[in-house]
MOPAC internal coordinates of N, CA, C and O (Angstrom, degrees):
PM7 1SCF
backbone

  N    0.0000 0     0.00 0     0.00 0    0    0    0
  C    1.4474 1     0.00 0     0.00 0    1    0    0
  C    1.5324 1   108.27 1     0.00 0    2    1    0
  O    1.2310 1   126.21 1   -40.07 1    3    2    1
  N    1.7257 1   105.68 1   139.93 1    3    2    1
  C    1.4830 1    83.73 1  -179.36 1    5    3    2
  C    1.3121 1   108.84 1  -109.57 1    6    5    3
  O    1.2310 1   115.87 1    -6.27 1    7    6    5
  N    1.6573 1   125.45 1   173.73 1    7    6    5
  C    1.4468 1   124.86 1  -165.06 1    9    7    6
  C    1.2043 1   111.05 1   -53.42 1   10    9    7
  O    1.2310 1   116.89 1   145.28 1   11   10    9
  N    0.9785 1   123.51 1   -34.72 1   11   10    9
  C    1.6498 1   113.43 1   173.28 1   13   11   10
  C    1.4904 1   122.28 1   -54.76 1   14   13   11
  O    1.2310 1   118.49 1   131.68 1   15   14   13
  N    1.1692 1   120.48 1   -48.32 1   15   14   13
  C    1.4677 1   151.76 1  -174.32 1   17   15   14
  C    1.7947 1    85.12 1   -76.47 1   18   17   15
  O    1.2310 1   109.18 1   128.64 1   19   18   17
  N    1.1490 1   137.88 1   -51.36 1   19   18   17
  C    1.4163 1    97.42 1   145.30 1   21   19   18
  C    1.1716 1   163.70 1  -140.06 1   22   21   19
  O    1.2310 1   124.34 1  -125.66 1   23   22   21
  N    1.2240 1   109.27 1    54.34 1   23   22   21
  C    1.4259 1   130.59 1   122.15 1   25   23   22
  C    1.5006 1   139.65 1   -22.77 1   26   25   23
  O    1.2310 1   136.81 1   121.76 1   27   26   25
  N    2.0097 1    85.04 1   -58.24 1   27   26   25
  C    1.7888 1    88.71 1  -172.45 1   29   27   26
  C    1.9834 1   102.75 1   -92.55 1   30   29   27
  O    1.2310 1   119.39 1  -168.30 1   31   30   29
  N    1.4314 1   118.78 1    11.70 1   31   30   29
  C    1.2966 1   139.18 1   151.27 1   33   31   30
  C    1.4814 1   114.32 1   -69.12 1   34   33   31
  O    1.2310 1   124.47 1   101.81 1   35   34   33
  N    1.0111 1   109.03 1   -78.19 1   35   34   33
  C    1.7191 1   103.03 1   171.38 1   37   35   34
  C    0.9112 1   121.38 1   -33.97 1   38   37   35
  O    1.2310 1   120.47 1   135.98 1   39   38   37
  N    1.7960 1   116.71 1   -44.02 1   39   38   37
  C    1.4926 1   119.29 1  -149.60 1   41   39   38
  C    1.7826 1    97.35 1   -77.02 1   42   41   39
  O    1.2310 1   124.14 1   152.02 1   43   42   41
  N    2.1827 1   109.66 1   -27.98 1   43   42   41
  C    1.5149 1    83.30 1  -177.72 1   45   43   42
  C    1.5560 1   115.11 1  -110.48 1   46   45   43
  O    1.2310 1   126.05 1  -158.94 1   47   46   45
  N    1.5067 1   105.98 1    21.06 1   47   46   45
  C    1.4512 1    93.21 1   156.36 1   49   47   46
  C    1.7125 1   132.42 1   -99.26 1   50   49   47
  O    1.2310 1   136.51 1   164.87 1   51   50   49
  N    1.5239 1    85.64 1   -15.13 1   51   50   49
  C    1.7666 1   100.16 1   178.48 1   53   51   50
  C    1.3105 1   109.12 1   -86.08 1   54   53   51
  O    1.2310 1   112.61 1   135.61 1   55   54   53
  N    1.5138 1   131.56 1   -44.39 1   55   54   53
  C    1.5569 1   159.93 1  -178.59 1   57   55   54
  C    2.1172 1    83.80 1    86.90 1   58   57   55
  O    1.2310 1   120.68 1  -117.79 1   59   58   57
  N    1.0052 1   116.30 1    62.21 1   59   58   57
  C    1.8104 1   114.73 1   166.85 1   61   59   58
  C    1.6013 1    94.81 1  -168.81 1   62   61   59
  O    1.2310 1   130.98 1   -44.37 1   63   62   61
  N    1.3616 1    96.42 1   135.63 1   63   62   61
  C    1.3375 1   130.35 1  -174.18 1   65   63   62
  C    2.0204 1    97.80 1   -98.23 1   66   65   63
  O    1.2310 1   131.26 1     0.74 1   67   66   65
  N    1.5360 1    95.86 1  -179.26 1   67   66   65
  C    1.5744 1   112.38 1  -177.49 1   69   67   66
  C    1.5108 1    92.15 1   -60.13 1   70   69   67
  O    1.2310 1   110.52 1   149.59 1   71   70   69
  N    1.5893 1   135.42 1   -30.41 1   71   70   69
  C    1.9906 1   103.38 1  -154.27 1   73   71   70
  C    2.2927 1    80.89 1   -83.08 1   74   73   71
  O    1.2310 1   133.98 1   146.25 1   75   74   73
  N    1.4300 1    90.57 1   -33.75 1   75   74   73
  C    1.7608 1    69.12 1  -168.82 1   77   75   74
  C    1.5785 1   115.70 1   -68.67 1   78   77   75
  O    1.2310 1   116.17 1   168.18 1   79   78   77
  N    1.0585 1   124.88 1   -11.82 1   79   78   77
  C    1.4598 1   127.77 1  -161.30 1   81   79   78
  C    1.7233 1    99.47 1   -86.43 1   82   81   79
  O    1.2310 1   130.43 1   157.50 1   83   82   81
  N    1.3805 1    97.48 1   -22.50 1   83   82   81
  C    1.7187 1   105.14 1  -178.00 1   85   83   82
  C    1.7140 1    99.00 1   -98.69 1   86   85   83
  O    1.2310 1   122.20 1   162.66 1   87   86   85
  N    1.2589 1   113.40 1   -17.34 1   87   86   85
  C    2.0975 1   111.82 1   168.16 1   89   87   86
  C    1.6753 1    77.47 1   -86.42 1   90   89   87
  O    1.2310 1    90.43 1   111.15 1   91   90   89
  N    1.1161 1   166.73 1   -68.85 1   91   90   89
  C    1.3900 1   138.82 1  -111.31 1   93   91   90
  C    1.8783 1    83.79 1   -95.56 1   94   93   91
  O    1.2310 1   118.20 1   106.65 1   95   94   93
  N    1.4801 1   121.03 1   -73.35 1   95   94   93
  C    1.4600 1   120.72 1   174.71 1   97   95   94
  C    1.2470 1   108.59 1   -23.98 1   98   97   95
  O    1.2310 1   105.87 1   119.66 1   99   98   97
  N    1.5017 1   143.83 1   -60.34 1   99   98   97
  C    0.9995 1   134.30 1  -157.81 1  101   99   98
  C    1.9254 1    99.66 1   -68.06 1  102  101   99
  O    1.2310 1   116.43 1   141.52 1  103  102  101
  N    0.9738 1   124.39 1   -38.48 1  103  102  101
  C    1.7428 1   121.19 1  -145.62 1  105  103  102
  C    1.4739 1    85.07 1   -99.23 1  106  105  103
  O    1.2310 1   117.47 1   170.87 1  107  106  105
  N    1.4405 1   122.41 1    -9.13 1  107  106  105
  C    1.7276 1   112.10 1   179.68 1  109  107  106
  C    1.7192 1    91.50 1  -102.60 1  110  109  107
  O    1.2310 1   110.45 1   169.82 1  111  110  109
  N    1.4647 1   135.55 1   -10.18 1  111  110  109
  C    1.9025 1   115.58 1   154.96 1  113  111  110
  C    1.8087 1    78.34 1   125.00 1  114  113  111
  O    1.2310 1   105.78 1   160.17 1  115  114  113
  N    0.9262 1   143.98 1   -19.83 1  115  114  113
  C    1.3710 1   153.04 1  -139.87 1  117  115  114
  C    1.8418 1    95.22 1   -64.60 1  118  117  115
  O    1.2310 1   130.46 1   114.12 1  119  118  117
  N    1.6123 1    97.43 1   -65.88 1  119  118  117
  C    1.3050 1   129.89 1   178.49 1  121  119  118
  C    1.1967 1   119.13 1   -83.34 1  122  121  119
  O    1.2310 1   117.05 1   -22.70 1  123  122  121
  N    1.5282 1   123.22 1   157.30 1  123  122  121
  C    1.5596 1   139.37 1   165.83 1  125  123  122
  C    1.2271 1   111.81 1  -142.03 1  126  125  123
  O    1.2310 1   113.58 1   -64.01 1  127  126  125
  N    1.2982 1   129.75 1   115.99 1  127  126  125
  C    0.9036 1   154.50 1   166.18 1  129  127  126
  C    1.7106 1   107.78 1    44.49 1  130  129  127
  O    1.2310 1   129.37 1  -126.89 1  131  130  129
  N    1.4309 1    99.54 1    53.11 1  131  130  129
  C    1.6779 1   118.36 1  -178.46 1  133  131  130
  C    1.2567 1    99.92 1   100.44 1  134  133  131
  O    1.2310 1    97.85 1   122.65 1  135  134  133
  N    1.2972 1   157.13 1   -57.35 1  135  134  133
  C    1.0016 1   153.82 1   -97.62 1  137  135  134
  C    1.9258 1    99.36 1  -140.43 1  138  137  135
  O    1.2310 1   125.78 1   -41.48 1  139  138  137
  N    1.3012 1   106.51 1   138.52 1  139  138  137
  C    1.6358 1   116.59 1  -164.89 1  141  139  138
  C    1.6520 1    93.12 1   -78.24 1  142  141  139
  O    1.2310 1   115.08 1   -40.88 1  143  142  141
  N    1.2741 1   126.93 1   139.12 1  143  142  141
  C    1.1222 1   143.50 1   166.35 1  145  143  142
  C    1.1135 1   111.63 1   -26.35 1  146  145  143
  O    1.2310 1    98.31 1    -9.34 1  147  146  145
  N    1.3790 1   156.43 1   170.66 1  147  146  145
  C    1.3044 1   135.55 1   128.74 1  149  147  146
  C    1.7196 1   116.85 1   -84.68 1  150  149  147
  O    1.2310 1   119.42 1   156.57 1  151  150  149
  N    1.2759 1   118.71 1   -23.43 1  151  150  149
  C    1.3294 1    92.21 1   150.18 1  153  151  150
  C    1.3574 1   176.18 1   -50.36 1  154  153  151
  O    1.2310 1   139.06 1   156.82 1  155  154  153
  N    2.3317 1    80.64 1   -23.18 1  155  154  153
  C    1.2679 1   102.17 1  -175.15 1  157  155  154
  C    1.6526 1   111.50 1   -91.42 1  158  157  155
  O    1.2310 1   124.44 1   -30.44 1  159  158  157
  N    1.2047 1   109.08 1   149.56 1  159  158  157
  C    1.6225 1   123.36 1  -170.68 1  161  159  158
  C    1.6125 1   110.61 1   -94.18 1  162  161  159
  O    1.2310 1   111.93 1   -19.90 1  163  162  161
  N    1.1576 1   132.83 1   160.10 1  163  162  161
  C    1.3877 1   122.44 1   158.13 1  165  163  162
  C    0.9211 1    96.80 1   -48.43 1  166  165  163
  O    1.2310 1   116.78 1   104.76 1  167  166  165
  N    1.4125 1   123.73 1   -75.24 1  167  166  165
  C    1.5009 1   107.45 1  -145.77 1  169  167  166
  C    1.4246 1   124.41 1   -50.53 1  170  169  167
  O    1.2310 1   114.43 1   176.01 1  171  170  169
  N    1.3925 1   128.16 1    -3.99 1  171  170  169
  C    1.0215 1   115.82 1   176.28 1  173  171  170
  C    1.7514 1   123.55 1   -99.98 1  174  173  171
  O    1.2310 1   135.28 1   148.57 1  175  174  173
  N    1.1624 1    88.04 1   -31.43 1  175  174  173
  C    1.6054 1   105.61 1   149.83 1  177  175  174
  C    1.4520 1   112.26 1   -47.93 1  178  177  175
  O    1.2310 1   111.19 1   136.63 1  179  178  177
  N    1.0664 1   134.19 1   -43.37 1  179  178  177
  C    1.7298 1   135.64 1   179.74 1  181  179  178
  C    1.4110 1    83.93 1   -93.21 1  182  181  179
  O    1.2310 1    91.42 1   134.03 1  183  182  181
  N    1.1435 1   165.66 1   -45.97 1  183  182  181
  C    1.3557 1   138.91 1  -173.67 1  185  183  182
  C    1.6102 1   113.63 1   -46.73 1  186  185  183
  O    1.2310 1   128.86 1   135.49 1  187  186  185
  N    1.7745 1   100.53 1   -44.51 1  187  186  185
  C    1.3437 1   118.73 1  -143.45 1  189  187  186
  C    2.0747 1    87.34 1   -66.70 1  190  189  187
  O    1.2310 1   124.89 1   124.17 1  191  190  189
  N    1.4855 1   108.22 1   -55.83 1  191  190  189
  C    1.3599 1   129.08 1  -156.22 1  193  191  190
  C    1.5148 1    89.73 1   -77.27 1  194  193  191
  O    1.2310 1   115.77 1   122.38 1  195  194  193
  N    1.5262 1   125.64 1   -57.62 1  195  194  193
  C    1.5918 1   108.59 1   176.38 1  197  195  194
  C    2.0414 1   120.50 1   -22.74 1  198  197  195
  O    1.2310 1   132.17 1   125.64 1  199  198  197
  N    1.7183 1    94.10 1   -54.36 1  199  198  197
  C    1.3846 1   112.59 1  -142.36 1  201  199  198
  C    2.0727 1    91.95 1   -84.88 1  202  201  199
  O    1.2310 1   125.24 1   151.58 1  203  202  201
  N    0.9503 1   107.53 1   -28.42 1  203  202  201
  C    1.1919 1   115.37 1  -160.03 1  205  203  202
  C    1.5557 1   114.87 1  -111.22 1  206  205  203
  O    1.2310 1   112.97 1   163.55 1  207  206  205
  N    1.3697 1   130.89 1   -16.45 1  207  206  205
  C    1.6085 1   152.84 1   160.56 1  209  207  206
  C    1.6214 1   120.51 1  -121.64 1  210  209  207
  O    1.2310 1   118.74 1   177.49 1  211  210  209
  N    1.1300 1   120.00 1    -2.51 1  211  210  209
  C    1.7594 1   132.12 1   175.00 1  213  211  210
  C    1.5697 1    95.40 1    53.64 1  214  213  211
  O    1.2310 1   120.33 1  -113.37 1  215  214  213
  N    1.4463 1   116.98 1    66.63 1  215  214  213
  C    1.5784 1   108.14 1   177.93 1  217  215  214
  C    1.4417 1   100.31 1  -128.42 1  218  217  215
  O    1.2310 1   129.58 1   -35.62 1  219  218  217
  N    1.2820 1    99.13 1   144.38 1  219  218  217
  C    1.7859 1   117.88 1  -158.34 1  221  219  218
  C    1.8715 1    91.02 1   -77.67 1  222  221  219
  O    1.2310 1   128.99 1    -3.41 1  223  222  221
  N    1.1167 1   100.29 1   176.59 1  223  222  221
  C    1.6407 1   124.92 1  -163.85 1  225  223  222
  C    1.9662 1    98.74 1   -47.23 1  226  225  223
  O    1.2310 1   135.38 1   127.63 1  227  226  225
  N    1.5326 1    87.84 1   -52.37 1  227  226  225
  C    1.4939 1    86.05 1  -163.44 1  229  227  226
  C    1.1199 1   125.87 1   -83.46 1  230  229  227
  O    1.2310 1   118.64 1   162.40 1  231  230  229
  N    1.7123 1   120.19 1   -17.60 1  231  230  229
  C    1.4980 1   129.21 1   158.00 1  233  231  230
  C    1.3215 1   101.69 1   -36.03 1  234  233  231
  O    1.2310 1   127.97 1    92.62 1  235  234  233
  N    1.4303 1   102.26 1   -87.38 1  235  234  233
  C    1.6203 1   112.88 1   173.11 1  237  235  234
  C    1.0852 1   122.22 1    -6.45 1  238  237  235
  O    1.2310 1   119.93 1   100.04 1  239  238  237
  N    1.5920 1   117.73 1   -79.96 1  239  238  237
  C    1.2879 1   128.68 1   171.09 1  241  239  238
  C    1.6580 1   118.08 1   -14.80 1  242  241  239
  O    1.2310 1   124.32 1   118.88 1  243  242  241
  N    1.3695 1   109.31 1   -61.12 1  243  242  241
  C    1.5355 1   126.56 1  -162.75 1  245  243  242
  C    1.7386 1   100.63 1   -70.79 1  246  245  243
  O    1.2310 1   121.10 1   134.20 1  247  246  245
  N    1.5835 1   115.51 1   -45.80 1  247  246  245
  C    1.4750 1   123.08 1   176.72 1  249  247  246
  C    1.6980 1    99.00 1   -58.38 1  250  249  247
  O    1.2310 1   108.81 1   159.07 1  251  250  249
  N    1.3778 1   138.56 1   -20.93 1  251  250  249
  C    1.3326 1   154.12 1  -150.16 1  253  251  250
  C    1.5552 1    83.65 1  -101.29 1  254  253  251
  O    1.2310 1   110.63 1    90.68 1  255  254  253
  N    1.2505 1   135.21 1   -89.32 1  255  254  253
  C    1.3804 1   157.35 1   177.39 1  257  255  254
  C    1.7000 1   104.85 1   -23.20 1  258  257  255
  O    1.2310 1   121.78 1   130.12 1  259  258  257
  N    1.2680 1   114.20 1   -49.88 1  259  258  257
  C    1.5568 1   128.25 1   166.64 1  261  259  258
  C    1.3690 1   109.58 1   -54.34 1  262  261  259
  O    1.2310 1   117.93 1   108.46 1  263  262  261
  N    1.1569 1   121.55 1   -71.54 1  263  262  261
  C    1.6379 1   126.40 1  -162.50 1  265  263  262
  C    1.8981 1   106.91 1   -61.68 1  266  265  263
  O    1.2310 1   130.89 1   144.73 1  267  266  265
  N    1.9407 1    96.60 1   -35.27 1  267  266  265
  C    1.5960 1    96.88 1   174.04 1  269  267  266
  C    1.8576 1   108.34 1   -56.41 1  270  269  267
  O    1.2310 1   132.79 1   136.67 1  271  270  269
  N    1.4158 1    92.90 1   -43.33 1  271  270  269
  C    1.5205 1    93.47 1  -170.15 1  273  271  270
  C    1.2540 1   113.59 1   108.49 1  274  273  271
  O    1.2310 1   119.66 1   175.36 1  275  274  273
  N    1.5946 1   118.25 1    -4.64 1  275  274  273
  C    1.8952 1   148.71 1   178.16 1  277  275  274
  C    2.4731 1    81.11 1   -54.22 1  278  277  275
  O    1.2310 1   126.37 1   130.78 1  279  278  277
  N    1.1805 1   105.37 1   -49.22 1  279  278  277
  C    1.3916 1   119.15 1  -162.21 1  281  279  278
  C    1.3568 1   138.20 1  -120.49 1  282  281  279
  O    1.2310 1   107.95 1   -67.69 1  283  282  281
  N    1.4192 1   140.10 1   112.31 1  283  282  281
  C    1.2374 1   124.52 1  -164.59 1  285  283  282
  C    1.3118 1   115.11 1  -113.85 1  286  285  283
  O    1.2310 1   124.74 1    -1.39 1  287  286  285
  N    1.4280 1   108.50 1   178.61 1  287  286  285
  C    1.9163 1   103.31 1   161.04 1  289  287  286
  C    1.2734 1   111.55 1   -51.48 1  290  289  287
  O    1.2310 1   107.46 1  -178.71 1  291  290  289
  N    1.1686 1   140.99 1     1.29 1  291  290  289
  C    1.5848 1   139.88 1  -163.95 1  293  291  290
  C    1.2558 1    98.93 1  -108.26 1  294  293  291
  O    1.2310 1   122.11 1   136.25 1  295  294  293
  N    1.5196 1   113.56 1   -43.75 1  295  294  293
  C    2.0759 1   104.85 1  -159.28 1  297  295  294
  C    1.0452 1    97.19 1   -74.29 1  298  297  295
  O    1.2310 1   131.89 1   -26.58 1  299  298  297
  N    1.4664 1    94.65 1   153.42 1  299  298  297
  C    1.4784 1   114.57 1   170.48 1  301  299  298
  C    1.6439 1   117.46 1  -105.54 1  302  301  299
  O    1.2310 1   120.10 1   180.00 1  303  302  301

């Protein structure tokens, strides 16, 4: 699947795209001022989205890849 494909997966099981996933990261401590903590790990990022949107490893992953900034609304 490519990043887009899921993206536009997330977007219709969660109904929130990359700007909300970066308002939800930020207001759960994840983020600073755009930018992923350096403390925080994937894995907790996939804890956060597992526990709280029921999204399998690799959704996650890609919402993970976004917040690093590794990925945007653009990559494919």
């Amino acid at each position: 699947m490519s990043f887009q494909g899921y993206l536009r997966t997330i977007k219709e099981k969660t109904g929130n795209g990359p700007a909300e996933f970066r308002t939800l990261a930020e207001q759960k401590s994840f983020t600073q001022d755009g930018k992923l903590k350096p403390d925080v790990k994937a894995g907790d990022i996939v804890t956060w989205l597992k526990e709280d949107f029921d999204l399998g490893q690799g959704h996650a992953m890609a919402i993970y890849a976004l917040l690093k900034g590794i990925k945007d609304e653009n990559s494919q």
